[in-house]
C-alpha positions as CSV (number, residue, x, y, z in Angstrom):
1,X,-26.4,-10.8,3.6
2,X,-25.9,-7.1,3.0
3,X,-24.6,-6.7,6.1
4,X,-22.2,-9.4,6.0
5,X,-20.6,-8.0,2.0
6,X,-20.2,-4.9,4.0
7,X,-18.1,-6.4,6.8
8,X,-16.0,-8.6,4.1
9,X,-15.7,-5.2,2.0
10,X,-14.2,-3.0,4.9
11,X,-11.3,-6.2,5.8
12,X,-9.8,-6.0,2.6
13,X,-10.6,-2.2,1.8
14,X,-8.6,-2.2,4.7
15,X,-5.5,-4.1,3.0
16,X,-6.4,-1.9,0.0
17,X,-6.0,1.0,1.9
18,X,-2.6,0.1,3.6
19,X,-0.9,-1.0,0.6
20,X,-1.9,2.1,-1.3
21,X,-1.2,4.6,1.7
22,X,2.4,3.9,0.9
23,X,2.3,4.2,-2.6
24,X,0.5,8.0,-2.4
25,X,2.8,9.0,0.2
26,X,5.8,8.5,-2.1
27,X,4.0,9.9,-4.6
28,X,2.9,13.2,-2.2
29,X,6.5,13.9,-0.8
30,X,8.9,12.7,-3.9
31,X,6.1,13.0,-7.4
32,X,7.4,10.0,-8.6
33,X,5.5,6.9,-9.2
34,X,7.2,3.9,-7.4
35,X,6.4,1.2,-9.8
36,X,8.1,-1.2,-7.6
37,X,5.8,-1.1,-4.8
38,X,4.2,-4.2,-5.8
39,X,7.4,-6.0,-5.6
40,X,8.2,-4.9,-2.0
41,X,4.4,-5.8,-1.1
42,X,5.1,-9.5,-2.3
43,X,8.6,-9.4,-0.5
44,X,7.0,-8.9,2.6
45,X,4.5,-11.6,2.0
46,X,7.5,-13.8,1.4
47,X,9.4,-12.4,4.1
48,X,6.5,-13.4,6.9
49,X,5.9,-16.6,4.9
50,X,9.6,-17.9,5.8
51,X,9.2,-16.3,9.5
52,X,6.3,-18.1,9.9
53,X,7.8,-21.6,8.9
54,X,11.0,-20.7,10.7
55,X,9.1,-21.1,14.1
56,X,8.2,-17.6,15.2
57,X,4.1,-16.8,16.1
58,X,2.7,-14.5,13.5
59,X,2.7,-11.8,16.3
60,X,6.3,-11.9,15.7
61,X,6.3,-12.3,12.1
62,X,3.9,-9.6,10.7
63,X,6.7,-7.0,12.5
64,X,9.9,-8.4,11.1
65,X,7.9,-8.3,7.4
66,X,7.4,-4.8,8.0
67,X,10.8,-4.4,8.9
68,X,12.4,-6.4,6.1
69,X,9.9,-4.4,3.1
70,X,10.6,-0.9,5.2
71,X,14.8,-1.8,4.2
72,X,14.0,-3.0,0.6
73,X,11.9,0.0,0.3
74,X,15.0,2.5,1.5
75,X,17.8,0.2,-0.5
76,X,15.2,0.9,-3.7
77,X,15.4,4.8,-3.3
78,X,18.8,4.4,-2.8
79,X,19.9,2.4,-5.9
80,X,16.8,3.4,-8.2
81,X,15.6,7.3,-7.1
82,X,18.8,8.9,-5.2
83,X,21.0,9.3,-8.6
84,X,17.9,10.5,-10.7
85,X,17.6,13.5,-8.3
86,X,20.4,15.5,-10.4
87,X,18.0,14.8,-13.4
88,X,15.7,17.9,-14.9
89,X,12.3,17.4,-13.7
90,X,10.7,16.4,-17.1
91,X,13.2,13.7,-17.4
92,X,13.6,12.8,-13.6
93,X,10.2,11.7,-14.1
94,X,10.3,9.3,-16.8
95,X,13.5,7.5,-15.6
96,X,12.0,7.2,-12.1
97,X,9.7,5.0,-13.8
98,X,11.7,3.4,-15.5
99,X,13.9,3.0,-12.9
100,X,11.4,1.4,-10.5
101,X,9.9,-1.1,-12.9
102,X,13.6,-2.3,-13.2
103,X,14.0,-2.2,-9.4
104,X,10.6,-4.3,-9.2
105,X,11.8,-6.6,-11.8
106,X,14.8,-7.2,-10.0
107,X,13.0,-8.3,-6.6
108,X,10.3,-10.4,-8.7
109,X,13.1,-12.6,-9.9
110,X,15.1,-13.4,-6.5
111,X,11.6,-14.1,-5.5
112,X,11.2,-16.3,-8.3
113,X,14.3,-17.9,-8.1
114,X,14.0,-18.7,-4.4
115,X,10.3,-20.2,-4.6
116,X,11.3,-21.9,-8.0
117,X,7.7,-20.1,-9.3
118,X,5.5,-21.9,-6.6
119,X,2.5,-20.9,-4.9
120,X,3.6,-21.3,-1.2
121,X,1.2,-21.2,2.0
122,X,1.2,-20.4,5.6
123,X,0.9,-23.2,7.6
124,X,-2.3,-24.4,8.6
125,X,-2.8,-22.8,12.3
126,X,-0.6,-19.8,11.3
127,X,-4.6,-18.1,12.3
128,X,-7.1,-20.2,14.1
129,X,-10.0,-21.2,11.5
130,X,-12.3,-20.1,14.3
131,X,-14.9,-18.2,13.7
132,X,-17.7,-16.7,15.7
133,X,-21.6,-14.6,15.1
134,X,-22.4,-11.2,16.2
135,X,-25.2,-9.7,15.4
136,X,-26.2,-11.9,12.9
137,X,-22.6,-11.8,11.3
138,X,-19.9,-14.3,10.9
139,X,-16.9,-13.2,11.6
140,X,-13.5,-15.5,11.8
141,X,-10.3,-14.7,13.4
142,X,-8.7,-13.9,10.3
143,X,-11.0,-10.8,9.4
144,X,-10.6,-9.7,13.1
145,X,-6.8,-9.7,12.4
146,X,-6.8,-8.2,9.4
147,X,-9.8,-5.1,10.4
148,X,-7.5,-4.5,13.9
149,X,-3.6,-4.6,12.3
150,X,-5.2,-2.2,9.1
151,X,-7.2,-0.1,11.8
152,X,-3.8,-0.1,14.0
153,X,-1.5,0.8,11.5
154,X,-3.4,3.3,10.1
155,X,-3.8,5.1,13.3
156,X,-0.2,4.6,13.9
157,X,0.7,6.4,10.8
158,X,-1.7,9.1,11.4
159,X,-0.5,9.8,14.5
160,X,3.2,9.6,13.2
161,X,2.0,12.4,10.3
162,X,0.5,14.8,12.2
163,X,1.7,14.9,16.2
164,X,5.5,14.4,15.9
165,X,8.1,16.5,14.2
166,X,9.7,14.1,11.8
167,X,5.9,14.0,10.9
168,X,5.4,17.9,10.5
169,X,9.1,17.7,8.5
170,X,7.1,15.1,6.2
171,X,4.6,17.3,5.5
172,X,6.6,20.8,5.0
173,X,8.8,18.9,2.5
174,X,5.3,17.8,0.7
175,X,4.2,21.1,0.9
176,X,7.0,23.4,-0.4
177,X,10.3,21.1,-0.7
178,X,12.9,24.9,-1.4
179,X,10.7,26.3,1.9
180,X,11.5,22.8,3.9
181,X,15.3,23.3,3.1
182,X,15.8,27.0,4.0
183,X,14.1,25.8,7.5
184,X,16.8,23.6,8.0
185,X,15.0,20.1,7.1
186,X,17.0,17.5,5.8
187,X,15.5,15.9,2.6
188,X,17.7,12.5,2.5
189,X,16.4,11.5,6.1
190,X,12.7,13.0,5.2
191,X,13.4,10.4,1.6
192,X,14.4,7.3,4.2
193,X,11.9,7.8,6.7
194,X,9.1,7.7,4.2
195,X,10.4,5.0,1.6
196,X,10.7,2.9,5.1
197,X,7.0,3.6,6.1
198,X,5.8,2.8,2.8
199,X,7.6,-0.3,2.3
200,X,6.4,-1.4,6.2
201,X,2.8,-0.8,5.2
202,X,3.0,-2.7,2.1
203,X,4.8,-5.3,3.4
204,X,2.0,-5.8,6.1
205,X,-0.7,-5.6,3.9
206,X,1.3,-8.3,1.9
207,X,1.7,-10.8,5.1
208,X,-2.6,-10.1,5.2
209,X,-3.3,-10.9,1.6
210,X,-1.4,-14.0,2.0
211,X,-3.2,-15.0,4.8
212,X,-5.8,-14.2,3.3
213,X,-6.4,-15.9,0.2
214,X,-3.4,-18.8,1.3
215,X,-1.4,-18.1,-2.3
216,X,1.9,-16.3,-2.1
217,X,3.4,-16.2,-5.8
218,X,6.3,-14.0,-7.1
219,X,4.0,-11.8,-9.2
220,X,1.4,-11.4,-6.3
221,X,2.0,-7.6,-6.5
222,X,0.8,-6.7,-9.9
223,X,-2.7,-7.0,-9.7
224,X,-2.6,-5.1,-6.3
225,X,-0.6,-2.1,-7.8
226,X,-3.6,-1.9,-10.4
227,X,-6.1,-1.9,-7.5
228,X,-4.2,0.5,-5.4
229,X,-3.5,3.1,-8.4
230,X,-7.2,3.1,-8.6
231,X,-7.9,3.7,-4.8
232,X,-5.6,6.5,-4.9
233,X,-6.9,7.7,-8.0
234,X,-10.7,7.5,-6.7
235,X,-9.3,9.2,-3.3
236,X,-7.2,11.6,-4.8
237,X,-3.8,11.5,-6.1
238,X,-0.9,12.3,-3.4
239,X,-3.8,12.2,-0.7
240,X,-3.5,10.2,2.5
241,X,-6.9,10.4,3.4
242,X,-7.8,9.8,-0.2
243,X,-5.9,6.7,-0.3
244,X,-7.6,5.6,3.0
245,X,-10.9,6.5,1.7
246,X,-10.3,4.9,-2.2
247,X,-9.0,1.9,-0.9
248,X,-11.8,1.5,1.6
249,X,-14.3,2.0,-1.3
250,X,-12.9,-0.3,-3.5
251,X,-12.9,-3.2,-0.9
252,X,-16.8,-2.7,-0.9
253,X,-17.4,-2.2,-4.3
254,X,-15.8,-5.9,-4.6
255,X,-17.0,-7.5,-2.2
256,X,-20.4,-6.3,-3.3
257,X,-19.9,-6.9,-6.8
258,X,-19.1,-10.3,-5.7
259,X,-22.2,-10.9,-3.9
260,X,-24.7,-10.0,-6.4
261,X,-23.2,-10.2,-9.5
262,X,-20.9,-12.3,-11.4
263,X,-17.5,-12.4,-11.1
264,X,-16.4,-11.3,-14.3
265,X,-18.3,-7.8,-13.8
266,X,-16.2,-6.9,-10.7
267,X,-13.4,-5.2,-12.4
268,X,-16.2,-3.7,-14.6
269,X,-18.0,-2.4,-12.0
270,X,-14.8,-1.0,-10.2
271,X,-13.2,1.0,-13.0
272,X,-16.8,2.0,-14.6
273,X,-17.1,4.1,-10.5
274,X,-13.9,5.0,-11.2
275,X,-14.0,6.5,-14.7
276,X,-17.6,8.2,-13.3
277,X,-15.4,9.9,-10.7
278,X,-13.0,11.2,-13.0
279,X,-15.8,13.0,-14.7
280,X,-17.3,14.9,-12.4
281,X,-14.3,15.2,-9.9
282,X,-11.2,14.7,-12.1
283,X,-8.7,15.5,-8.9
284,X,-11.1,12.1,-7.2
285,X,-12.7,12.7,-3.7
286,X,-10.4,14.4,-2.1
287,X,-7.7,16.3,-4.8
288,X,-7.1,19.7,-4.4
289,X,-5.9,21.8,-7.4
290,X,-2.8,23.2,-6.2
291,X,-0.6,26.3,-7.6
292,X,2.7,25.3,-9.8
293,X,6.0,24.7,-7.3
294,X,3.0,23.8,-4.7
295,X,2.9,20.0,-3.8
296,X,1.2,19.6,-0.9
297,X,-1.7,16.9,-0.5
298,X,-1.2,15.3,2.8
């Protein structure tokens, strides 16, 4: 039983981790909180939803999702973050906010409007209901899809981070965005590249999250940016492995909570970890107090 709440805690810590990967990345190279995140998550939900029902194998689908959140993700830095860049810092920050609630709004209700507020559904088939025991476990086609696309991407992104040199120009504008500009990096692409990233990953974990609990609504996206914010928060704000690590604890700490006690103490247990880890580490797991002008986290 154990055993099992520990497999079903790592799939969706796995989702958990994806979706808030992107939103601590935008936070570690621009400081701004994207408050429409959630949004683009459920947009690539929808996205996959339609691909799926327009005849194309999930294989197929789960890619062009990514695609189609990455551009939503680049149009919202364009139209809500771009012009705010002139701003003073102090006041950049509150109208980014602001400004992205509006953007999230926005992309909530064309999603309204097009599902006319229904809960749609993936086809049944869309992921065979097969399922199969190892060790003991049972473990169904869907979980195996969701641990090996999280596991993927995650890898993908790593790899992307740290061994190429739009990936080293990612982390030098983190770091020291003046230093990153005298070296000859260019901030707009750095912006595009990693509002694109973000928006892929969220609109991935959004395809998975419809999947797996077969609901896609308009608002889908809210109550994920709350778990996320508190995965990057346990992990460490502006962190990538922070975010990895958060979102991967919170997935167990549900799906534990779940198992052996009742529902309505989940959230309780979840935030009572979190406010624990704010005491003793107040920067979470893996926050680093950094000089002022210095950004850096991932």
């Amino acid at each position: 039983m154990l055993a099992q709440q520990i497999l079903n805690g790592l799939v969706i810590g796995g989702v958990y981790a994806l979706f808030a990967l992107g939103f601590t990345l935008i936070f570690g190279i621009h400081r701004i909180m994207n408050m429409a995140h959630g949004a683009v998550f459920m947009a690539g939900a929808f996205i996959g939803l339609y691909t799926v029902r327009a005849g194309l194998p999930l294989w197929a689908a789960l890619p062009v999702a990514m695609i189609g959140a990455g551009l939503i993700s680049i149009a919202i830095e364009v139209i809500a973050f771009k012009p705010l860049r002139k701003l003073a810092l102090a006041d950049a920050e509150l109208a980014s906010i602001i400004s992205s609630i509006g953007a999230g709004l926005i992309i909530m209700s064309i999603a309204q409007y097009i599902s006319k507020t229904e809960t749609m559904r993936f086809p049944f088939g869309t992921v065979p209901p097969d399922a199969m025991t190892m060790a003991g476990l049972r473990v169904t086609m869907l979980q195996v899809l969701m641990l090996f696309s999280s596991v993927l991407l995650v890898g993908l992104l790593a790899l992307y981070l740290y061994r190429t040199a739009q990936g080293r120009q990612i982390r030098a504008i983190a770091g020291n965005f003046r230093a990153a500009q005298l070296l000859g990096v260019n901030p707009n692409m750095i912006f595009y590249q990693t509002f694109f990233l973000c928006g892929a990953l969220a609109g991935a974990a959004g395809v998975m999250v419809g999947l797996a609990f077969n609901a896609i609504q308009f608002f889908m996206g809210e109550p994920f940016m709350l778990k996320a914010f508190t995965a990057i928060i346990l992990g460490g704000l502006g962190s990538v492995p922070g975010a990895l690590v958060g979102g991967i604890v919170l997935g167990l700490l549900q799906a534990l909570s779940q198992a052996y006690l009742h529902p309505l103490l989940v959230d309780t247990v979840i935030f009572s970890t979190l406010f624990v880890i704010l005491l003793f580490r107040p920067d979470g797991i893996f926050g680093q107090s950094a000089p002022e002008g210095v950004t850096k986290r991932i």
